[in-house]
Structures are given as structure tokens and as C-alpha cells.
C-alpha positions in Angstrom: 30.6 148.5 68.2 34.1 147.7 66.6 34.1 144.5 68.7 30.9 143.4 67.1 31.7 144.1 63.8 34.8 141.8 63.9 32.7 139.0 65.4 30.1 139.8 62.6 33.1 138.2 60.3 32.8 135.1 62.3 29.7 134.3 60.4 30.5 135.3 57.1 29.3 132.8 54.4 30.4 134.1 50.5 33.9 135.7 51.1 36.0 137.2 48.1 39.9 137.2 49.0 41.5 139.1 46.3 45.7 139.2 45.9 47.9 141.7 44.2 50.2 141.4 41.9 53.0 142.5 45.1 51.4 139.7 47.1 51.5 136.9 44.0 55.0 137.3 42.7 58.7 138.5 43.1 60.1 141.4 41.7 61.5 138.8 39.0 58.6 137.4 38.3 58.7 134.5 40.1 55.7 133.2 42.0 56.2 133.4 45.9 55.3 130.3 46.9 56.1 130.7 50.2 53.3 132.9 50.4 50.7 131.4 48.4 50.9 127.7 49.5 50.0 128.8 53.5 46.8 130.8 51.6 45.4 128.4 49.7 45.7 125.6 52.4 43.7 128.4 54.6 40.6 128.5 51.7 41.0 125.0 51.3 40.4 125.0 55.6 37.6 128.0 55.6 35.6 125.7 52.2 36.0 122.4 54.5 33.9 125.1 57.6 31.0 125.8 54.9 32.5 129.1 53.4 31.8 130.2 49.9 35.3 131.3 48.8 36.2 133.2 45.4 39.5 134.7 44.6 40.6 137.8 42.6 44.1 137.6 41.1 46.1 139.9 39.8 49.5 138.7 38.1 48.8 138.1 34.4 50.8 141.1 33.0 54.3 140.4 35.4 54.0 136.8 34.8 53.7 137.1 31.2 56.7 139.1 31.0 58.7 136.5 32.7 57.9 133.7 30.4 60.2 132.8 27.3 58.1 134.4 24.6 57.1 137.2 26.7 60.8 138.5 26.7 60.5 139.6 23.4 57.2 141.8 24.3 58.6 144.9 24.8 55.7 146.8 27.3 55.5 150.3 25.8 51.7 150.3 24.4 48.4 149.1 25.4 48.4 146.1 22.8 52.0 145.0 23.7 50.5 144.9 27.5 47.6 143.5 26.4 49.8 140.7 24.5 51.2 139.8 27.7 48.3 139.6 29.7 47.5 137.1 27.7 50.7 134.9 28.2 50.2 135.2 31.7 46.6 134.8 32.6 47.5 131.1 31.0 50.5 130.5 33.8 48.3 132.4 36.1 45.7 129.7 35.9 48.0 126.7 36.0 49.8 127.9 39.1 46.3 127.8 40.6 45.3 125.2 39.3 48.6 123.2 40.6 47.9 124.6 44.1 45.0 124.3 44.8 45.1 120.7 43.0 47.0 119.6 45.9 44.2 119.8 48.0 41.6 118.2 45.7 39.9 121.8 44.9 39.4 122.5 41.1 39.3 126.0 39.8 37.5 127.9 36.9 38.4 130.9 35.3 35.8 134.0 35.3 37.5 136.8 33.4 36.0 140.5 33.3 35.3 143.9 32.0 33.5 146.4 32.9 31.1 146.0 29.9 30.1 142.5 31.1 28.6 144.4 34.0 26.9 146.8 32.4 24.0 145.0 31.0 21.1 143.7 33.9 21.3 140.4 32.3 24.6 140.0 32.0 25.6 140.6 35.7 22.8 138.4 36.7 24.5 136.1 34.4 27.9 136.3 36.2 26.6 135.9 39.5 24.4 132.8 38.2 27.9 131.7 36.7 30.1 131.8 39.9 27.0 130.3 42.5 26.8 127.5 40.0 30.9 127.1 40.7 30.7 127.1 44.3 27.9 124.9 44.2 29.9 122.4 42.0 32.1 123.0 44.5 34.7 124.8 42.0 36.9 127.3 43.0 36.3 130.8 40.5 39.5 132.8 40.1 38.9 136.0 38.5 40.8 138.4 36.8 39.9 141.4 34.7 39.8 140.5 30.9 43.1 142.4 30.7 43.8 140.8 26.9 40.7 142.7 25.3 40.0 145.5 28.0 39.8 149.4 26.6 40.0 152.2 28.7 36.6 152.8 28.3 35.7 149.5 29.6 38.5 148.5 32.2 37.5 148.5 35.6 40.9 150.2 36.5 42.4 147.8 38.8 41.4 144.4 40.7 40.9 146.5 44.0 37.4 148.1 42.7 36.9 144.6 40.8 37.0 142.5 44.2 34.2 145.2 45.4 32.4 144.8 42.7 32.7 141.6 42.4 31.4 141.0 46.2 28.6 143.2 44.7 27.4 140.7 42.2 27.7 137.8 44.0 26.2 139.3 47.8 29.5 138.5 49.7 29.8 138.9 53.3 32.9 140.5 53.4 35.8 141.2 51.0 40.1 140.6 52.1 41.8 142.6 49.9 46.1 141.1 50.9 48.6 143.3 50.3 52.1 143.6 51.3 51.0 146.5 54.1 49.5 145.2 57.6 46.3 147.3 57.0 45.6 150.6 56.1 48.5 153.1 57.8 48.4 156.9 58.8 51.2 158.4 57.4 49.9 162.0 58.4 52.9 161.9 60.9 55.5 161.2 58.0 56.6 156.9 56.8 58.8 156.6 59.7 56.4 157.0 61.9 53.4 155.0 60.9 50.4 153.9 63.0 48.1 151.1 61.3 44.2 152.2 62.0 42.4 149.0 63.0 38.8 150.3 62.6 37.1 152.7 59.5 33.6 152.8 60.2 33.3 155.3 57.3 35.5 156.0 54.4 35.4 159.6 53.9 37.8 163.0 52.3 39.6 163.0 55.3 41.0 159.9 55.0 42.3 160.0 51.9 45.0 162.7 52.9 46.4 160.1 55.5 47.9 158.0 52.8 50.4 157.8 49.5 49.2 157.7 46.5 51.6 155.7 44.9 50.7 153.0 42.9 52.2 149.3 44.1 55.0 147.9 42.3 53.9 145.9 39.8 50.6 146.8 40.0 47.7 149.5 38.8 46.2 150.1 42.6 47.9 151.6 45.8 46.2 152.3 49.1 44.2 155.2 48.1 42.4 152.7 45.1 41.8 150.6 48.6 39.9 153.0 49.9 37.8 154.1 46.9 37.2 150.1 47.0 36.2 150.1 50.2 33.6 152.8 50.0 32.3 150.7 47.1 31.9 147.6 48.8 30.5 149.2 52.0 27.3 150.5 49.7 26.9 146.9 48.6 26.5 145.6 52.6 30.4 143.9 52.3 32.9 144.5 55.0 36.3 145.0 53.8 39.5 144.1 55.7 43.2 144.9 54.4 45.5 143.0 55.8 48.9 141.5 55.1 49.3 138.5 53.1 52.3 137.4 55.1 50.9 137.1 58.2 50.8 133.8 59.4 47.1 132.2 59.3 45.7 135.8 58.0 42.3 134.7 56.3 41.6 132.5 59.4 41.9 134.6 62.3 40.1 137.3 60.1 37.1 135.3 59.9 37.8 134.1 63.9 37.1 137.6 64.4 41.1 138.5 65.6 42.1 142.0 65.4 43.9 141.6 62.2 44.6 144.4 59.9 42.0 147.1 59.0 38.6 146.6 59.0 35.7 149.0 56.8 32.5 148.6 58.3 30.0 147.7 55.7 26.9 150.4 55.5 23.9 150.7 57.7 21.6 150.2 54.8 23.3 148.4 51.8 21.9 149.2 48.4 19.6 146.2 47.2 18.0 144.9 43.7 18.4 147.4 40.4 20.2 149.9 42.6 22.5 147.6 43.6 23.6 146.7 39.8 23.1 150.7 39.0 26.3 151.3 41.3 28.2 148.3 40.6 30.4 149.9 37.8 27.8 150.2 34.7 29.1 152.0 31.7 26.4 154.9 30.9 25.1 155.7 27.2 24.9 159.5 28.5 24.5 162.1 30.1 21.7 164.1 31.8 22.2 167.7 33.5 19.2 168.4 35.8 18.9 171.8 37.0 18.8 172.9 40.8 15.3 172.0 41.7 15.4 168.8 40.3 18.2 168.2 42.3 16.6 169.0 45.3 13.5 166.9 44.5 16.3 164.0 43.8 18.4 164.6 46.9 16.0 165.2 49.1 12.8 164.6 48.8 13.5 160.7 46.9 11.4 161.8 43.8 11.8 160.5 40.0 13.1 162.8 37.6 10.9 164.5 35.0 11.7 165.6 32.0 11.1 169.4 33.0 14.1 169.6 35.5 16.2 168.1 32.6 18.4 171.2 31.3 20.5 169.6 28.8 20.8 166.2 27.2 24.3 164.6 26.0 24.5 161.5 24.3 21.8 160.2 22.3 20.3 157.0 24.2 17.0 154.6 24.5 14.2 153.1 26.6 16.2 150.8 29.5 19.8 152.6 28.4 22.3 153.7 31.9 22.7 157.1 31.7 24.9 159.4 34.2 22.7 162.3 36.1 24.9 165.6 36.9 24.1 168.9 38.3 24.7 172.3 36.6 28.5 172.6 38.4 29.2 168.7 36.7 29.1 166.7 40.0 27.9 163.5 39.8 24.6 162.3 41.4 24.1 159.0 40.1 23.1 157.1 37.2 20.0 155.6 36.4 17.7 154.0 34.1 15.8 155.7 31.3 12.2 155.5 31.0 12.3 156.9 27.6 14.7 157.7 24.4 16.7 160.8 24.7 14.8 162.2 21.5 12.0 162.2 23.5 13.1 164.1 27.0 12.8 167.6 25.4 9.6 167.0 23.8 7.4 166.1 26.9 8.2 168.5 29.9 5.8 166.2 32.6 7.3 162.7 31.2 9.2 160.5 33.9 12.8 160.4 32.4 13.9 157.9 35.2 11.8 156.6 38.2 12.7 156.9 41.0 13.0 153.1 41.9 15.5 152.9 38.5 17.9 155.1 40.7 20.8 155.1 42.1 22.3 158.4 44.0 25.6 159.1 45.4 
């Protein structure tokens, strides 16, 4: 089964490669160009065999900070880091853009938030936006919109925006490069590390196997690999981490070669609404269902009613996201309202969100 699922790679067709901040420049700043060149000639090779390529890049914030007027930015608030992600994304595109130029490949900028995904039409939109690229025959970089982001909207680091990403535009698989040869087991202690080749599953367990430190540089470590991996998995994606030093890494990937670790993408992928539902959308509230509606949600596949609706948080309308949570606070899901929340504890037998308008965990 492992065997087949690296072969499956062999015929992947939309392919998001996304690079860290650790992969994309030195600890001074400075692009590493001895990395990067050897990458984009490989999406340069994998575009001339058919493949639909996009690329996530980190690096505005640390290449901001190295240029002359972001010197005098001193980091120590949002808006000062905000500042400088705004230097940098404009370096950030021209080193692209001087790259891949060398190979006759031009590139467009798609930055985003969270909130850009939130609305039906507006992920639609984005996924219209970067097949119209790749049918132009244009590169899309993207970054997050790291210059206007909030907390409330960020999507907390490119990791979960390369999955989500692969979500909205129905990628094959998704090459997250790092500095690491794949995902390691450190259960044993750092010196004695042992790379796993092979995740069909991302679950609890696998979590304790790795530090949680953040990369340097960065917002994600190996743990925020895994939480991206489980994302992408739901949406049908493979995932492989691998290193971006390795010599000819994105091709022998996609050759099939047993190169870094590979996350088996699920059985049965989410499709349509539910697909959207998962991919990241903000939620106008809050509905706490009590136990049997639970159980008629978990297990049986039914819509919920306003009757097993025990509290309402937030006030929200007809089409709004809203989050659905038991009576301990775990999260189910989220899904679409049928109604407004003034109406939920007016009409005990009304459908609050069908069941087709949901999305469960």
C-alpha cells in the first residue's frame, strides 16, 4: 500500500510546493540562492511535463528586516511587523520574479487571509483567480496578507495556508520544504533520530514524537506540519515533507522515490460546500447542541434542529458560518445556518443547519 501511494504522486497534476522562511533565506537575511535556483529550475522542468505548479512563500517579514529602511523597524508590535511584511513581500516578489524570469516563467502575486476564505464566493473566486494563472501559464506565488492580517483573521502560518490552499484549488498533493529530511521521531531523544517515511494517518500519538518548537525565523515547526497535514488529507491532497536541500527533491518526489515523509491523503476526501466549510472559514457564532443532537449528528448523519440547540452565542443570519460544540465545548464542526439566530429559539422543529450544509470533525 505505501508503494502505491508514492507511485500515485507520479501522476499528480495541480501540485502546491510551499517554502519556509528557514528554506528561503539566511540567518542574515540573505536569500539562499544556492537553494532556490536548483528549485525553481525543477518547477520550471515539472511545468515543461504538464504539471500545474503554485508556490507558497514565506519570507516577507526577515527580508523586510534586512532591507535599508527596514533597519529602522524595530519588531516589537504587530504594526511594526506588519510594516515590515510589507517591505519584504515587495523584495519577496522580485527575487521571484528574477528567478524564475530566467527561465521565461512569469509570476503573479495572490496574497491571503483567512477572511478571503470565509465567504463561498470569495474562495470560489480565488480558485477561479489561480486556474486562470496557470492557464495563462503564470506562475501564482502566495503569501498570507501578512501587512493587513489580525489575529482574528490570520491563518497562523503558511504550513495550514499551503493546505488550504491545495483545498481551494483541488491539488494532488502538497510539498511542504523544510530544512528537516521529513518528519523525525524524536521519542528516543535528538541524537538519536529516525525519519518515518510513511503516515497513513495523522493522529494524538504522533504528535508526542516531535518538538514543538517553532522554526527560526518562522511562525510553524513540525508539529504545525502535522496539524497541516491532517488538513490536507480531508481535502484528498497528499502531503510530503522533505528537505529542500536535497538534490533534485520536487522531481524524484513526483518520480515516486522514497523521499522524505509522505501523509496519505484520506479514503474519502471532503467534496463541494463541505469542502469550503473546513477550509479555514471564520464563524459568526456559536451553537451548543445538547447530547442527543450530538448523537443524531455523529452518528446517524442527520441535520440539526432547532430543538437539540441548548444555547445560542453570537447573534448571526440566513447563510452565516457558525461553529457547532457539545455541552463539554469540543468542537464538532461548523456549518451553515438555515435561519437567523433570533429565530433558533422560537421554532423547536425548524432545521437550523442541514445536514448537507455540514461539515463534522
Amino acid at each position: 500500500m505505501s508503494q502505491s501511494q508514492r507511485q500515485a504522486l507520479c501522476q499528480a497534476k495541480r501540485i502546491i510546493v510551499k517554502l519556509g522562511t528557514s528554506s528561503l533565506l539566511h540567518t542574515e537575511g540573505r536569500p539562499q540562492g544556492e537553494v532556490l535556483l536548483p528549485l525553481a529550475r525543477q518547477i520550471a522542468t515539472l511545468r515543461e511535463q504538464g504539471r500545474e505548479i503554485i508556490l507558497v512563500s514565506s519570507g516577507a517579514v526577515g527580508m523586510g528586516r534586512k532591507t535599508p529602511y527596514g533597519r529602522k523597524i524595530e519588531p516589537k508590535h504587530m504594526a511594526a511587523k506588519q510594516a515590515l511584511a510589507a517591505l519584504g513581500q515587495v523584495e519577496l516578489m522580485n527575487m521571484w520574479r528574477r528567478l524564475f524570469g530566467l527561465m521565461g516563467i512569469g509570476v503573479a502575486q495572490v496574497l491571503l487571509t483567512r477572511q478571503e476564505l470565509s465567504r463561498r464566493e470569495r474562495y470560489l473566486n480565488a480558485r477561479n483567480t489561480m486556474s486562470a494563472l496557470i492557464q495563462a501559464g503564470i506562475l501564482p506565488v502566495v503569501n498570507e496578507n501578512d501587512s493587513v492580517a489580525t489575529d482574528e483573521i490570520r491563518f497562523g502560518d503558511n504550513d495550514i495556508l499551503a493546505a488550504l490552499v491545495g483545498s481551494v484549488v483541488e491539488a494532488d498533493v502538497v510539498i511542504n520544504l523544510t530544512r528537516a529530511k521529513g518528519l523525525l521521531d524524536l521519542s528516543k531523544g535528538v541524537e538519536q533520530p529516525v525519519l518515518i517515511k510513511d503516515v497513513p494517518e495523522v493522529d494524538d500519538n504522533l504528535y508526542n514524537l516531535v518538538a514543538p518548537e517553532l522554526s527560526e525565523g518562522g511562525t510553524g515547526g513540525m508539529a504545525s506540519k502535522l496539524h497541516a497535514a491532517k488538513e490536507a488529507a480531508r481535502f484528498g491532497a497528499a502531503m510530503v515533507i522533505a528537505s529542500s536541500e536535497q538534490e533534485n527533491v520536487l522531481l524524484d518526489i513526483l518520480q515516486g522515490k522514497d523521499v522524505g515523509t509522505l501523509f496519505w491523503p484520506a479514503d474519502q476526501p471532503l467534496r463541494g460546500r463541505k469542502r469550503w466549510l473546513a477550509s479555514g472559514t471564520m464563524v459568526a457564532g456559536t451553537l451548543v447542541v445538547d447530547s442527543g443532537a450530538e448523537r443524531a449528528l455523529t452518528r446517524k448523519g442527520s441535520s440539526l434542529l432547532a430543538v437539540g440547540v441548548s444555547e445560542v452565542r453570537g447573534e448571526f443570519g440566513i447563510g452565516d458560518v457558525v461553529s457547532i460544540v457539545n455541552l463539554d465545548g469540543d468542537d464538532l464542526g461548523r456549518g451553515l445556518c438555515e435561519c437567523s439566530s433570533s429565530l433558533i429559539e422560537k421554532t423547536e422543529g425548524l432545521v437550523v443547519v442541514h445536514r448537507d450544509n455540514l461539515f463534522l470533525r
